[in-house]
C-alpha distance (Angstrom), angle and dihedral (degrees) to the residues before:
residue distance angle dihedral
X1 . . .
X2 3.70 . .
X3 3.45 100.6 .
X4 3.62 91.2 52.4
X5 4.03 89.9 47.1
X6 3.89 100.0 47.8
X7 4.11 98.2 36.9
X8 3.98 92.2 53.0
X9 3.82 121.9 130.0
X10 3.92 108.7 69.3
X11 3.59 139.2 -26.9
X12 3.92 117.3 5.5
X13 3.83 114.6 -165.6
X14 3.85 130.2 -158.2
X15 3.75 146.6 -160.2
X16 3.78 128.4 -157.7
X17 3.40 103.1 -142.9
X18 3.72 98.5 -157.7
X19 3.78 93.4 48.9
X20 4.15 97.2 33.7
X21 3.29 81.8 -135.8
X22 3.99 122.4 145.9
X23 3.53 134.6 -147.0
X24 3.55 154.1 156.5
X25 3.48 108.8 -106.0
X26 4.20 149.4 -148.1
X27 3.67 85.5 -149.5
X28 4.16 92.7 -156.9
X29 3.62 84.1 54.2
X30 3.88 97.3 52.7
X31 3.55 106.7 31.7
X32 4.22 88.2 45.7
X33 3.84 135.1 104.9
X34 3.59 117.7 -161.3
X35 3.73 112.2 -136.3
X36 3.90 91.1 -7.1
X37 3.81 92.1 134.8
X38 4.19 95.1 40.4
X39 4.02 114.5 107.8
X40 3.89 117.6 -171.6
X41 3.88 111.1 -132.5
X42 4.05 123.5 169.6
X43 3.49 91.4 -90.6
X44 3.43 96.8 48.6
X45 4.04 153.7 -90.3
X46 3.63 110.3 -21.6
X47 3.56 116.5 -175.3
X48 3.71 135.3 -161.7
X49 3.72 90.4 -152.2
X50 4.36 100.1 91.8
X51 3.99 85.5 58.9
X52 3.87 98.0 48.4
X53 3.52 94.2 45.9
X54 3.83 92.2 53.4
X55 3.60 93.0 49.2
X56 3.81 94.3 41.7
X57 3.98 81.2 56.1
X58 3.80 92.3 59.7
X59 3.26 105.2 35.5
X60 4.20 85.3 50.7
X61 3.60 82.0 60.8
X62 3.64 98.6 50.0
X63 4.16 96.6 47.2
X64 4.21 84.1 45.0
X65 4.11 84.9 62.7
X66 4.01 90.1 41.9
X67 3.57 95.7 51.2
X68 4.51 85.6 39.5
X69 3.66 90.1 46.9
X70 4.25 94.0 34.2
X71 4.40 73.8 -155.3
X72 4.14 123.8 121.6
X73 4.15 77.8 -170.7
X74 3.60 96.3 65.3
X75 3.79 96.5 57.4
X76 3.71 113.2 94.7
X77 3.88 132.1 -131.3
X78 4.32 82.6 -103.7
X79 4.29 88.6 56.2
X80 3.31 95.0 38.6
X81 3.93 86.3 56.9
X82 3.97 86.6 43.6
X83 3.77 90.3 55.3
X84 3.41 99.9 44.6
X85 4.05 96.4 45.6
X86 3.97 75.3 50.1
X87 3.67 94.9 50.6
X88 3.61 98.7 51.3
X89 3.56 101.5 40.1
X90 4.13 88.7 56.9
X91 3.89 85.4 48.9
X92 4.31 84.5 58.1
X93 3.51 92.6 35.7
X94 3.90 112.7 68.8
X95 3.55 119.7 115.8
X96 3.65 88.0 -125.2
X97 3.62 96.3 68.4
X98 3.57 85.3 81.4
X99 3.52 101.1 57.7
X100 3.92 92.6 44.7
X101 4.07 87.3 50.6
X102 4.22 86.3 53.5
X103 3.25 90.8 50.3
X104 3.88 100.8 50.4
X105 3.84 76.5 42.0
X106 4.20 90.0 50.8
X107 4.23 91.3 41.2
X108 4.01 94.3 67.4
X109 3.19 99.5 37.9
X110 4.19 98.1 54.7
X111 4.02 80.6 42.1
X112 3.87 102.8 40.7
X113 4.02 102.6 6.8
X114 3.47 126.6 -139.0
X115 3.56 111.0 -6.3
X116 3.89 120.1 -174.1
X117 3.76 123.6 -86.3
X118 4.01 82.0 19.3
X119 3.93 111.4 125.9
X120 4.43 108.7 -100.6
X121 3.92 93.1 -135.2
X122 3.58 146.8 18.4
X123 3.70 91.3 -95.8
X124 3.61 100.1 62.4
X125 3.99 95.8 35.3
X126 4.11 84.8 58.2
X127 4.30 84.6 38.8
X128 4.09 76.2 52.8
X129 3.74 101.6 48.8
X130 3.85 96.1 49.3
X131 3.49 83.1 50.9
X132 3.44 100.5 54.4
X133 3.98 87.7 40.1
X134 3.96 90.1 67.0
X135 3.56 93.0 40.7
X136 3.83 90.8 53.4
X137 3.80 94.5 58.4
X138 3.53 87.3 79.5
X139 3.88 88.3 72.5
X140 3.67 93.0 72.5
X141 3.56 93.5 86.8
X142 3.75 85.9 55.3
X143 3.27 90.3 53.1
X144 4.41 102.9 46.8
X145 4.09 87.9 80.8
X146 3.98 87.8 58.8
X147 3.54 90.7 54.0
X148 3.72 102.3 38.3
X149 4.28 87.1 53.8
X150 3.86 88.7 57.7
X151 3.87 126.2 91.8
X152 3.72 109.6 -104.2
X153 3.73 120.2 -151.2
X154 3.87 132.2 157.2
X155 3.75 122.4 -123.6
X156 3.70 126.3 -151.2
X157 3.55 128.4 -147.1
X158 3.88 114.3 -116.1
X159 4.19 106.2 -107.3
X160 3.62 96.5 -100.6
X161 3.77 99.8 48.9
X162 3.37 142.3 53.8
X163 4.36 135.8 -151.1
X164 3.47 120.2 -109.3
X165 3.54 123.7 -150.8
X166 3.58 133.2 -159.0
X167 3.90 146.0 -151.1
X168 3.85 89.5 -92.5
X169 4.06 94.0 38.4
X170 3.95 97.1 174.5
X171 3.97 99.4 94.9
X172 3.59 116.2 -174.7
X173 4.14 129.1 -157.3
X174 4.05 132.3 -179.8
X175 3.96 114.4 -173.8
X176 3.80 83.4 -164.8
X177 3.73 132.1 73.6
X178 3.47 134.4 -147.2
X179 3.90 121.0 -148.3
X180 3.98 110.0 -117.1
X181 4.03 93.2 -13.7
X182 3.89 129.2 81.0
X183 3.94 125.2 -103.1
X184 3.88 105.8 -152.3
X185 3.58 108.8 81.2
X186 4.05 133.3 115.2
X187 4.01 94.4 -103.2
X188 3.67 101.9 37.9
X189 3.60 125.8 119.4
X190 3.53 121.5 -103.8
X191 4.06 89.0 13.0
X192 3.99 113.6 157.6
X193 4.04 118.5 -168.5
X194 3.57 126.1 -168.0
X195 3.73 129.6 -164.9
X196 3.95 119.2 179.2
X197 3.76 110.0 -132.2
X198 3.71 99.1 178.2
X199 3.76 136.1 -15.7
X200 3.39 94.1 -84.9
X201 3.95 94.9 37.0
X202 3.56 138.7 69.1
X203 4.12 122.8 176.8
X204 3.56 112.2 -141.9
X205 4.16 130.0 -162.2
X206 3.51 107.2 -171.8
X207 3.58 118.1 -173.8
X208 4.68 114.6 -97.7
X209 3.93 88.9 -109.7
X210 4.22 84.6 61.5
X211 3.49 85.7 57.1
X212 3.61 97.1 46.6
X213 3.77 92.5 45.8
X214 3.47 93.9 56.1
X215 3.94 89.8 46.2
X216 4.05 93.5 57.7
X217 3.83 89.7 43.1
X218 4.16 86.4 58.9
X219 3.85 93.1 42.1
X220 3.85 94.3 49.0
X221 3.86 90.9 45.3
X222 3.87 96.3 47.4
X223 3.87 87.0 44.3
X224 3.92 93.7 51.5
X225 4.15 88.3 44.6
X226 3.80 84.8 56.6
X227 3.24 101.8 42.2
X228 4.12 91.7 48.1
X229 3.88 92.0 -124.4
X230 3.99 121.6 149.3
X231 4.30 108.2 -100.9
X232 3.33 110.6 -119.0
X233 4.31 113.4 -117.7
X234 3.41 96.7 -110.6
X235 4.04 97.5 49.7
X236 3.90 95.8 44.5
X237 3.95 89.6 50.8
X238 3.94 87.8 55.4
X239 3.61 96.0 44.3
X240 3.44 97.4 101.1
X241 3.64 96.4 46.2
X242 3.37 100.9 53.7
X243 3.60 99.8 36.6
X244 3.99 81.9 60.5
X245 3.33 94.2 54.1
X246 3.64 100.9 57.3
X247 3.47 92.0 40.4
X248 4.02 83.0 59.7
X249 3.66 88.1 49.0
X250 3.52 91.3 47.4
X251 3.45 101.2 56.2
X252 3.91 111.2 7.1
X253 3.72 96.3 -112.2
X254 3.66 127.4 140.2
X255 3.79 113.8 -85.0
X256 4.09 103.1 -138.9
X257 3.92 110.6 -133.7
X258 3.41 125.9 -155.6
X259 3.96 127.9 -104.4
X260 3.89 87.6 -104.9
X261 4.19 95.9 51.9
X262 3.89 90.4 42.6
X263 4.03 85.0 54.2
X264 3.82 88.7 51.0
X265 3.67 91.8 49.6
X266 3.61 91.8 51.4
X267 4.02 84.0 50.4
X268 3.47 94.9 64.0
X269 3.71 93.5 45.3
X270 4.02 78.1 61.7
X271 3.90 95.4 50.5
X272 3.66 92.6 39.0
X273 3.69 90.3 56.9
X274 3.41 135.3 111.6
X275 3.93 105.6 -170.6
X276 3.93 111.9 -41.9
X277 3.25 138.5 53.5
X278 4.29 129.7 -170.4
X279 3.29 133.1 -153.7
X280 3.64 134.4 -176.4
X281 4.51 92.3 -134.7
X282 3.93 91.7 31.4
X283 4.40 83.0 -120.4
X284 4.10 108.8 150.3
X285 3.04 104.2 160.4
X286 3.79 96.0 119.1
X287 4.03 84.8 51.1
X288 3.43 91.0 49.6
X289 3.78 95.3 46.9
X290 4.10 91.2 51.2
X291 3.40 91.8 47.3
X292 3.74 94.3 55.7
X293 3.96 81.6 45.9
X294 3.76 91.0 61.4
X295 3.60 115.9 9.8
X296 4.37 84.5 -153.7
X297 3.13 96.6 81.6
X298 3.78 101.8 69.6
X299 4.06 87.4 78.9
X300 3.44 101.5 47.6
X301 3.81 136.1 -122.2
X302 4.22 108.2 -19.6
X303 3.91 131.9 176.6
X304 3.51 116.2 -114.5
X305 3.88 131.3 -173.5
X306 3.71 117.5 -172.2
């Protein structure tokens, strides 16, 4: 499990997000489903479970060395497959996929009724979902080239926090919006995607047009310094930003975030979740304090169709 692998080494504490309620917690425990990945055929149970575990026991191995080596160089091309198989399969996996497939499930029929091949009752649309949950892990694989085309870099926590992560860890964010469509998908432009290795660690894919972004911003900077011309606001202000990033690229070193950025990662651990969140010192306040911003959050991700 990765929660279990990457908050290791002492106490882990908790927070039911639904509840408010903290704890200290047995993270396999919490964060588990028992027999969430189990379909019933004629022959049998089969179970999804004997292939997660073995790649969870890789890909453990693989974020041990990145959080050793505190490098994105020293992966190789075989980890970096490892990882991303990893990464996509815990985007596919969350326990709150199922709700959100019920309720797309739930939203046509109370605005079109019963449609054929649609499930008659709750029961069997939720029997449906977890279904279609397992099924869906299959897409991963699909899904590895997406992440293996993206810039990696590693984040570090600023010194006086920590990064929370959550039962649904793979937290998307898109600075740019698209008219009538969504922005927080694998393949979109301008897509970043974090994933919290340890609590002082978070591995980042940003999308190649980041990259390039930050690449024009150094160029036009460097070219203005030579050239003796005034810096516009806006590029000074970013200087140090982007010049950290490249020198990430550069040399696979973690790029060190500021106290404000590792409090917006932590915030989309909280809007990514579905009911728990973990952190390393057991301090939620900043949960706490969105939640009280918008009472939603406390059950997760949902569809909704106005």
């Amino acid at each position: 499990d990765q929660r279990k692998s990457i908050l290791t080494c002492g106490p882990v504490f908790g927070v039911h997000l639904k509840e408010g309620r903290s704890f200290r917690a047995n993270v396999r425990k919490v964060a588990a489903e028992n027999g969430l990945y189990d379909l019933k055929s004629p022959d049998g149970k089969i179970s999804a479970e004997p292939m997660l575990s073995r790649l969870e026991g890789d890909a453990s191995k693989v974020f041990e060395k990145l959080v050793r080596s505190q490098n994105v160089k020293s992966l190789s091309l075989d980890e970096k497959v490892v990882i991303s198989l990893f990464t996509g399969v815990q985007m596919l996996r969350v326990t709150n996929m199922v709700e959100v497939m019920f309720d797309v499930t739930e939203t046509i029929r109370k605005k079109w009724g019963t449609i054929s091949g649609m499930p008659e009752n709750e029961g069997e649309a939720r029997k449906q979902a977890r279904e279609c949950l397992v099924n869906n892990l299959s897409l991963a694989k699909d899904f590895a080239p997406e992440f293996l085309n993206k810039t990696w870099l590693l984040l570090k926590a600023h010194e006086k926090s920590e990064f929370y992560i959550s039962d649904n860890p793979v937290a998307m964010h898109n600075i740019h919006r698209t008219p009538f469509r969504g922005n927080l998908g694998l393949a979109v432009k301008g897509i970043e995607i974090y994933l919290p290795i340890s609590p002082k660690l978070t591995l980042a894919f940003f999308c190649k047009s980041k990259e390039q972004s930050w690449l024009v911003s150094k160029a036009q900077y460097d070219l203005l310094k030579d050239l003796k011309i005034a810096i516009p606001e806006n590029l000074s202000s970013s200087k140090q930003s982007f010049f950290e990033a490249i020198h990430g690229l550069e040399t696979g070193d973690p790029v060190q975030v500021s106290e404000q950025v590792t409090d917006f990662q932590n915030e989309l651990q909280v809007w990514h979740s579905s009911r728990f969140l973990f952190s390393k010192k057991g301090e939620f306040d900043l949960a706490k304090n969105a939640i009280r911003q918008n009472p939603t959050l406390r059950h997760g991700p949902r569809f909704t169709c106005g």
